[in-house]
C-alpha positions as CSV (number, residue, x, y, z in Angstrom):
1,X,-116.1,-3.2,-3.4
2,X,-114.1,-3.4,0.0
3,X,-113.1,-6.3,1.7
4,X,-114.9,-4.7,5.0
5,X,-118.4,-5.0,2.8
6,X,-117.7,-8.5,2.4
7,X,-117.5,-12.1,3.6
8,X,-114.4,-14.9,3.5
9,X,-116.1,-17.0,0.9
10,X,-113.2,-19.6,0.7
11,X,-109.8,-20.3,-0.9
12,X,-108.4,-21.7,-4.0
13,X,-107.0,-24.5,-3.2
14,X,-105.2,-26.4,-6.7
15,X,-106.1,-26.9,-10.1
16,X,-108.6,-29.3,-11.1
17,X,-107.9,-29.6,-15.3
18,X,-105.3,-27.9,-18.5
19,X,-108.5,-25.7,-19.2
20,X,-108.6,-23.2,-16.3
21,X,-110.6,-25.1,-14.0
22,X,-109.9,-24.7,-9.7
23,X,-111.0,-26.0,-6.4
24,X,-112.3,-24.0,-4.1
25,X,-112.4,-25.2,0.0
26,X,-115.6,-23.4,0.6
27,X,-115.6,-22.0,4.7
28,X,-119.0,-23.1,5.4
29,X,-121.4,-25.6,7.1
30,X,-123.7,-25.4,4.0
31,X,-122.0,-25.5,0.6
32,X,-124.5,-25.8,-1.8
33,X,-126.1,-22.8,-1.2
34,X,-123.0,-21.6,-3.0
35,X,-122.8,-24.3,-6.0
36,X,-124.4,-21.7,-8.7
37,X,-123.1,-18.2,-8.5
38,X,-123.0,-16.2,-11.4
39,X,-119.3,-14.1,-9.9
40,X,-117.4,-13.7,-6.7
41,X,-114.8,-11.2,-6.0
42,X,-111.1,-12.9,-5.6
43,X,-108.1,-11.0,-3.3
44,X,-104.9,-10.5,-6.2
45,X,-102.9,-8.6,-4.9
46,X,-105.0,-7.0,-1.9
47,X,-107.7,-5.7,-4.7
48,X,-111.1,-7.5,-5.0
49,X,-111.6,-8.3,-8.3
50,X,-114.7,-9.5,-9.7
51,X,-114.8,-13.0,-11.7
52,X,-117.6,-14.4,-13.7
53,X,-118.5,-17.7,-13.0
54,X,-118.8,-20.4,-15.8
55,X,-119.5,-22.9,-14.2
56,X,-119.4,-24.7,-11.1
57,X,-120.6,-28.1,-9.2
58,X,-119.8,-29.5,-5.6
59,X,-116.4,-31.9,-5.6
60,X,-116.1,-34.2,-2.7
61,X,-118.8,-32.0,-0.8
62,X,-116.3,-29.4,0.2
63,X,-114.6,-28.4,-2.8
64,X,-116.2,-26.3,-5.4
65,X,-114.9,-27.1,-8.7
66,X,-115.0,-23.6,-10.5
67,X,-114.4,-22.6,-14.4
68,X,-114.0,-18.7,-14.4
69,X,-114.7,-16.6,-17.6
70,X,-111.6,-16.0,-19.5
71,X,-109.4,-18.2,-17.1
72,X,-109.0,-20.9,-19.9
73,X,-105.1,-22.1,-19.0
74,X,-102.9,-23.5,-16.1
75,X,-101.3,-20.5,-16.3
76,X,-104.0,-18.1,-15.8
77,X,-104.8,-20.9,-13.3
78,X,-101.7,-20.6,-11.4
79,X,-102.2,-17.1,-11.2
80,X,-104.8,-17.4,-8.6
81,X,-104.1,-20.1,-6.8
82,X,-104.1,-19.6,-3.0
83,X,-106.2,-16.6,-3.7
84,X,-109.1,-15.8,-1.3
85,X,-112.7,-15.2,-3.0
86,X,-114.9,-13.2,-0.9
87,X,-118.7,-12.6,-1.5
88,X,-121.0,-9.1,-0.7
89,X,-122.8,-9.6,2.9
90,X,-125.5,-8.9,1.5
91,X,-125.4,-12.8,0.0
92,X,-125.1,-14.3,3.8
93,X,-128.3,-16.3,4.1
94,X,-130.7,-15.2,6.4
95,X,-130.2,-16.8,10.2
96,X,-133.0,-17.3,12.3
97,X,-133.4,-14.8,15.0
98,X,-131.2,-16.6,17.9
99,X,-128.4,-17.2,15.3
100,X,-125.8,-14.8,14.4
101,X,-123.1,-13.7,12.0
102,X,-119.8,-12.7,13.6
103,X,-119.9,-9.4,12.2
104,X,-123.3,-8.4,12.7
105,X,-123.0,-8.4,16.2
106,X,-119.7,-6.0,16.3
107,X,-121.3,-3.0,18.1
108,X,-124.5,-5.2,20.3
109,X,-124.3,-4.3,24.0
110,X,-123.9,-7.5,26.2
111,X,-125.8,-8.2,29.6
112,X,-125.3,-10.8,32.0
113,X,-128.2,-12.2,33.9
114,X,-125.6,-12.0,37.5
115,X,-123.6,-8.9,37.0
116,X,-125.4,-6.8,34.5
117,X,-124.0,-4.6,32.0
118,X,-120.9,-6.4,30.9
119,X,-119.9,-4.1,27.8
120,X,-120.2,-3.7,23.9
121,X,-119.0,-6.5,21.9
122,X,-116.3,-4.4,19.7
123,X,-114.6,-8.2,17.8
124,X,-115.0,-11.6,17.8
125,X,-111.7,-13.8,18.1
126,X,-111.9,-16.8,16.2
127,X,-108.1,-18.0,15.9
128,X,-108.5,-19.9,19.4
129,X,-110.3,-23.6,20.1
130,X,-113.5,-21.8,21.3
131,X,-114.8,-18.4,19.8
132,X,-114.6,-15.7,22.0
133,X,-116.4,-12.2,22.2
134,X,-114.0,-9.7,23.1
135,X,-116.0,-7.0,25.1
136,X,-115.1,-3.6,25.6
137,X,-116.1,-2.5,28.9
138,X,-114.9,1.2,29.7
139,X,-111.2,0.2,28.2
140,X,-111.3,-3.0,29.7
141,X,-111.3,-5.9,27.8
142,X,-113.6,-8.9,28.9
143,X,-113.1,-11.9,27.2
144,X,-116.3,-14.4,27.7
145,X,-116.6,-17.9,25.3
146,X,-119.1,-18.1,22.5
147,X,-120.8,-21.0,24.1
148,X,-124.5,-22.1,23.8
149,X,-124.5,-22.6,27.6
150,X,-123.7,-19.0,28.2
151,X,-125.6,-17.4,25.5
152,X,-129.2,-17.2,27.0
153,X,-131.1,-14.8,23.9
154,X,-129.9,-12.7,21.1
155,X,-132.2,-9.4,20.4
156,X,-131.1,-8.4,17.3
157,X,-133.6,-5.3,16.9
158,X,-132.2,-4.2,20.1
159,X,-128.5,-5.5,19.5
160,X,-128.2,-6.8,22.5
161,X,-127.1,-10.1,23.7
162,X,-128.4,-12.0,27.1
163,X,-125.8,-14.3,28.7
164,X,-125.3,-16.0,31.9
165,X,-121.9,-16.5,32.7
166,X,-120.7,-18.7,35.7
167,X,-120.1,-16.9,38.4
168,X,-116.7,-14.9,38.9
169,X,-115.9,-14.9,35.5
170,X,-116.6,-11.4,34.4
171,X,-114.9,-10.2,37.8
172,X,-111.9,-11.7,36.9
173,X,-111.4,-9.4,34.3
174,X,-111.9,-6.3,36.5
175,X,-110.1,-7.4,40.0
176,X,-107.0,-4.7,40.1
């Protein structure tokens, strides 16, 4: 499995008892859809490993406390704390149609109800206050915020995504 094929489940966080046990700080708005897995893949050593799940129950809503198969000390626990678990794609819940996953929209064209053809969405930057969709237009790069405002319709089957951008913005961006 490769990390590419996968999503950031979460991260192990500290150890929860003597016999193997670990939190998990789950990144998601909806935890309990991930309270009974059966495995998950954990990042040692940039590999993905798969680890069999135990068990596992919700602590303090958004920590997963997690007993692996065959991690059964503190030191087999210490050996994977801070470790990132990751999960398939193909586990993302379902989103309704106007709702999106960051990386299934890599690759959707986006057009602006003003200027038009803005430019294919080629990442998503997520490190800043607001997510932004970084836009490749001919080997410029437009930056425009992931705002509900803005976004006016996602079309999936057509990968394309409607916005309406105050005006100026996009011009900004292509002003020599």
């Amino acid at each position: 499995m490769k990390k590419e094929d996968c999503f950031f489940l979460g991260k192990i966080v500290k150890k929860y008892s003597f016999k193997g046990e670990l939190l998990v700080k789950l990144d998601t708005d909806e935890p309990a859809l991930y309270e009974n897995m059966d495995s998950v893949f954990i990042e040692v050593r940039n590999n993905l490993i798969p680890f069999f799940i135990e068990s596992s129950q919700l602590h303090k809503s958004e920590l997963l406390r997690v007993k692996f198969e065959d991690v059964d000390t503190e030191d087999d626990a210490d050996a994977l704390m801070k470790c990132e678990l990751y999960l398939p794609l193909e586990f993302l819940p379902k989103l309704d149609d106007d709702k999106f996953y960051f990386h299934e929209i890599i690759g959707f064209k986006v057009e602006d109800k003003n200027f038009g053809h803005v430019g294919i969405i080629k990442s998503v930057n997520d490190s800043t206050a607001q997510s932004l969709f970084e836009i490749d237009r001919d080997g410029i790069e437009i930056l425009i915020p992931m705002n509900d405002e803005f976004i006016s319709k996602v079309d999936k089957q057509n990968k394309t995504i409607f916005v309406t951008t105050p005006q100026g913005l996009i011009d900004l961006y292509l002003e020599e």
